[in-house]
N, C-alpha and C positions, 0 to 999 in steps of 0.2 A: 533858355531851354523851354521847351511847350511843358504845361501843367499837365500832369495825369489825367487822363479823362475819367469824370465819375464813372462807376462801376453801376449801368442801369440795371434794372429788369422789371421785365412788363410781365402780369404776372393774367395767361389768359391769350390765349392760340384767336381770337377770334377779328372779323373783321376790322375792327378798333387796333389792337393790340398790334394785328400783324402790318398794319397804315402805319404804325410810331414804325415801329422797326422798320420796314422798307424807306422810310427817309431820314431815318438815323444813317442808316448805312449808306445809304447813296449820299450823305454827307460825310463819311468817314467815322460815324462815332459808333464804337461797339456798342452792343446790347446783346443782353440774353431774354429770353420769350423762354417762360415755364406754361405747360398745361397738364391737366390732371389729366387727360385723356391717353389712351394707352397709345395710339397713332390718328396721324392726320384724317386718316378713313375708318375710324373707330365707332361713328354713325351717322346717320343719315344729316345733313346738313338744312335742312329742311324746305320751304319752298323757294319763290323769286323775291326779287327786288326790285323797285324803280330808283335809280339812282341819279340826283337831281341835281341839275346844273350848279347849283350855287352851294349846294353842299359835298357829298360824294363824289360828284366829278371832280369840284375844287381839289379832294382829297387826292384824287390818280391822278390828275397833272403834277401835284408834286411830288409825286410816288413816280413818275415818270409811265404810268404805267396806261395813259387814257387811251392811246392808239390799239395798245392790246386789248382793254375792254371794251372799245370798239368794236372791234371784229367778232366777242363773241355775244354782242348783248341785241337785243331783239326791240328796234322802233317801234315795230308793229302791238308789242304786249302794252305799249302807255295805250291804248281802246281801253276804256271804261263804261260800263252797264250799270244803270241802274235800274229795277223793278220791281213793283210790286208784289204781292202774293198770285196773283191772278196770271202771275209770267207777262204783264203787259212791259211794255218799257218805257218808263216815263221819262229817260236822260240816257244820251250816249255823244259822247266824244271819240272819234276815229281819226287817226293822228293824219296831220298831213306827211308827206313823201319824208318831208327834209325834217322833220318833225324831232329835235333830240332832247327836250326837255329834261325829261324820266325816262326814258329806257329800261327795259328789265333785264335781268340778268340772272339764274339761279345761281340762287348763294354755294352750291357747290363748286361752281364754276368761280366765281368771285374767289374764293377762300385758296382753289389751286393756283389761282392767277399768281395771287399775294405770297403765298408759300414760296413759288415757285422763282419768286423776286428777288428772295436774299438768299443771304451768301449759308452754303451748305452748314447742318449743324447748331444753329443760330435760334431752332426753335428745339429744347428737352420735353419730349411726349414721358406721360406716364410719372411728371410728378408734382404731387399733390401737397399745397402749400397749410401746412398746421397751425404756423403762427408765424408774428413777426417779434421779435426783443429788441426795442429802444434801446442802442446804443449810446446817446451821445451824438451834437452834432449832424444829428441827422441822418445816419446813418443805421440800418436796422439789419438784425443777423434773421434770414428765414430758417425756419424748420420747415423739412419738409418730411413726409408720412416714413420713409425708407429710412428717415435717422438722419440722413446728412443737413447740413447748413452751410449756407455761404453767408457772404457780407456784401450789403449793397449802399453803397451812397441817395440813390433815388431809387424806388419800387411806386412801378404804375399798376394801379390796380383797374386792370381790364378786366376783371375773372367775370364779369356778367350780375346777373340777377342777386345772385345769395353770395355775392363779392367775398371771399374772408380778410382783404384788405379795409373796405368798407368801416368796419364796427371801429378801428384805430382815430377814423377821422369822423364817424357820425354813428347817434343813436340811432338812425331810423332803420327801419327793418321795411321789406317790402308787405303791403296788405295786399290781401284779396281783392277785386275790385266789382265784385257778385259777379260775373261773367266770364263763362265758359265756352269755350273752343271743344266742338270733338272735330277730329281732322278725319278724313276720309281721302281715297283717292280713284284716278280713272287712267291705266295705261292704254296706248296706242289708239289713244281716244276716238282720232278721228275716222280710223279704223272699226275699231268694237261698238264705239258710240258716237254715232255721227250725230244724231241729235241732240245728246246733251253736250255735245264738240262746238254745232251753230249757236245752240245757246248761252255757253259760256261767250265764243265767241276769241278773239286772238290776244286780246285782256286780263280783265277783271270784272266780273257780274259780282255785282250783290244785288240782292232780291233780301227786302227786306219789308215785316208789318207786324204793330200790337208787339213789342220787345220780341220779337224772334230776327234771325237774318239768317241767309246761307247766302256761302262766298264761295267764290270760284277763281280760281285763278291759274291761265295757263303757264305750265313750265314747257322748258325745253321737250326737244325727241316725242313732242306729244301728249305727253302728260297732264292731267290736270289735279290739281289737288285742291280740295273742298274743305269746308270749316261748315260745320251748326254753329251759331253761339246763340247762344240765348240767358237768363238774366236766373239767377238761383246759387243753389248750395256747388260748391266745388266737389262734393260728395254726393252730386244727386244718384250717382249710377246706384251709390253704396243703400243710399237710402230706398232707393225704387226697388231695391233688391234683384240688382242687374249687375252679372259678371261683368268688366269690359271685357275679356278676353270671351265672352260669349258672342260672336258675332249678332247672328240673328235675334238675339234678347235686344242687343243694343239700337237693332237697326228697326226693331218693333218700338223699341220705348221713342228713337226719334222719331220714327214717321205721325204715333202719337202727339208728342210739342208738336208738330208742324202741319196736325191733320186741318183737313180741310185749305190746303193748298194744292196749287195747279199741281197734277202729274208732271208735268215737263219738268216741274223744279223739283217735286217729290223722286223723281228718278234719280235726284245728283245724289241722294239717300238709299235709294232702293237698288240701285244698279251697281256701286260705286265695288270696285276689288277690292280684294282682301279685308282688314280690320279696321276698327276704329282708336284714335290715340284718342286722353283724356287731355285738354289743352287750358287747365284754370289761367285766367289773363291777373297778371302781379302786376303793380306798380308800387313806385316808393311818391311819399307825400310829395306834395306842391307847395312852391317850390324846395326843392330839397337843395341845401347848402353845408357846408361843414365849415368850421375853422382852420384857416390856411396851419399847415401843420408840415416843417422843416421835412425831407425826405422821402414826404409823398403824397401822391395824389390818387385821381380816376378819373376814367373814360368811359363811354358808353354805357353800357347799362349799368353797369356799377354804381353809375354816377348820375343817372335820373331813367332807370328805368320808368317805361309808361308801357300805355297799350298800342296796339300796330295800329292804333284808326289816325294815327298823323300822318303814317309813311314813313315817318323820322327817324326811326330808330337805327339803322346799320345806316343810314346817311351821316347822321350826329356822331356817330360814333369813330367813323372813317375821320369825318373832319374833325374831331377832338385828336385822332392821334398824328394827323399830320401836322394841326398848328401846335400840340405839344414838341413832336420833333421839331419843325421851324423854329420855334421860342429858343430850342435847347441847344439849336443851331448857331442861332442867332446872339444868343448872350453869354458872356464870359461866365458868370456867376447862373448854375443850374436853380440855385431858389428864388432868385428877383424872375428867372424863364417862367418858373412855375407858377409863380405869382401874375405875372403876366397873363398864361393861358388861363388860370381860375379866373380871372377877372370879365373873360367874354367868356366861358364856358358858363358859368351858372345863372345868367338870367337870360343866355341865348335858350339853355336846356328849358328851364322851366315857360316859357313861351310854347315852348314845342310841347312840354308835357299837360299844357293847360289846352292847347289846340287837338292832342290825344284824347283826355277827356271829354271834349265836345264833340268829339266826333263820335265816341263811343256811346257818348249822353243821344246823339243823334240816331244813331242807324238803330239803337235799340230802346228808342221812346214809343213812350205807348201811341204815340200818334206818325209811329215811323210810316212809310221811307220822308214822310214830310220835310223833316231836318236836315237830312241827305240830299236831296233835290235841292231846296234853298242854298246849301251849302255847295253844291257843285253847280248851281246857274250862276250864283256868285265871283266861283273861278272859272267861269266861262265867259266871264262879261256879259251875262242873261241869255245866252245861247243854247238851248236845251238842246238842240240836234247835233 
């Protein structure tokens, strides 16, 4: 007789989360996917992706799903800009034809892809995990906000940033990391704003000097969405005595940080629709590790959160959940599986979150975009054009 297959759940609708599932199932092994979010389009999923051969792709071929995110992901978005304050361009990479390294993809589009992969059902929107109680074994009973509980032999904790799987297996909490994001954005760009449209460009511009940057980055249907980040209090709006939901307070107090830059870049601030979101950048320490602990684990940000200046983050997090499924695939005994994926997951992540940090150390040093330049003729094999 076949053994009972453990009772998973992946606790966390996100791209990580929904990669385990999608090659669970395409090998036959049930799984439940809980998220605290009321439905799939509950909100905005936020900007693109470049999803990289050797990780995030690795993850949708075995997800079976590469042909599809083929057809909708964008060669043309891996163009990268870099510039000064002055709007000069000191570095640009323009993909060749056949060019599929990184590809982008808006993570909206990603996330229906992946939904839309397994078997109806398979994901409970709308609930929100309280706690977990050690059973024994290995085995932990969740509570969840509405009262009810199940019982699960393994619980993957994909839940992201403020994991509430996480605290079971590690003290670390995420810190602050002084650097702030406000997001901005530009509809039917190249329409409305054709000039800030050539200037972005079919990529990603960063323009960056003296710890400030503004980023740019094209999505889908035209779109462009923007970031300030610059280096301070996660509370500067509160301390400057700036509503966020004041538009025009907010969009005075950035053009101030960023005064005395070119118009051209000053317009991705001045021009930009509607509001501004407040984006503090979290990571958890380096390297962040736990003790292998019987019935469960984590994935993706859960499990080293960093900041976006790697790239890595929905790439790591994809390929954590599919060589989690593989492993689970692959071995009779689900805790020697687990033990297996910890084993290349925690000094692959911290690689990646030590190459976040330099990156971030980079574009927003006092002697920026210097770092950034260096850093991108480096993976250019010294090719600045």
């Amino acid at each position: 007789m076949n053994p009972t297959p453990p009772r998973i759940a992946i606790i966390g609708a996100g791209p990580g989360g929904l990669t385990c599932a999608r090659v669970l199932q395409r090998h036959g092994v049930p799984v439940t996917v809980v998220d605290h979010e009321a439905s799939a389009d509950a909100r905005p999923q936020g900007g693109t992706l470049d999803l990289h051969r050797a990780t995030g792709q690795v993850a949708l071929l075995a997800a079976g799903l590469h042909d599809e995110f083929t057809a909708l992901a964008r060669p043309e978005g891996q163009q990268m800009r870099l510039l000064d304050h002055t709007a000069a361009v000191l570095f640009q990479h323009t993909p060749a034809d056949a060019e599929t390294d990184r590809p982008e993809i808006d993570r909206g589009q990603l996330r229906r892809l992946l939904l839309h992969s397994l078997a109806p059902g398979t994901v409970r929107w709308g609930h929100f995990l309280r706690t977990l109680h050690p059973l024994g074994d290995g085995r932990h009973r969740a509570e969840f906000d509405d009262g009810h509980t199940e019982t699960f032999d393994l619980v993957i904790g994909a839940d992201g940033a403020w994991s509430r799987v996480r605290p079971l297996l590690s003290d670390a909490t995420p810190h602050y990391s002084g650097v702030t994001f406000v997001e901005c954005g530009f509809d039917d760009a190249d329409a409305r704003h054709p000039d800030v449209a050539r200037l972005v460009g079919d990529g990603t511009m960063l323009a960056s000097f003296a710890g400030r940057a503004l980023i740019a980055q094209r999505n889908s249907h035209g779109h462009l969405r923007v970031y300030a980040a610059f280096r301070g209090s996660q509370d500067w709006a509160l301390e400057a005595g700036v509503q966020l939901t004041d538009v025009e307070a907010v969009r005075s107090a950035l053009l101030d940080r960023f005064a005395g830059w070119d118009d051209r870049l000053l317009a991705l601030l001045r021009e930009n629709d509607g509001g501004f979101v407040n984006r503090p950048l979290f990571a958890l320490p380096v390297p962040h590790t736990w003790n292998h602990t019987l019935g469960l684990t984590l994935l993706g940000d859960a499990a080293h959160l960093m900041t976006p200046f790697s790239g890595m983050g929905a790439n790591l997090a994809m390929l954590d959940g599919a060589e989690l499924a593989e492993a689970l695939v692959g071995h009779d005994d689900a805790d020697e599986a687990v033990r297996v994926y910890e084993a290349a997951l925690l000094p692959r992540s911290a690689e990646a979150a030590e190459a976040a940090a330099r990156g971030l150390a980079n574009a927003l040093a006092p002697d920026a975009p210097q770092g950034s330049l260096r850093h991108l003729r480096r993976m250019a094999g010294g090719d600045g054009a």
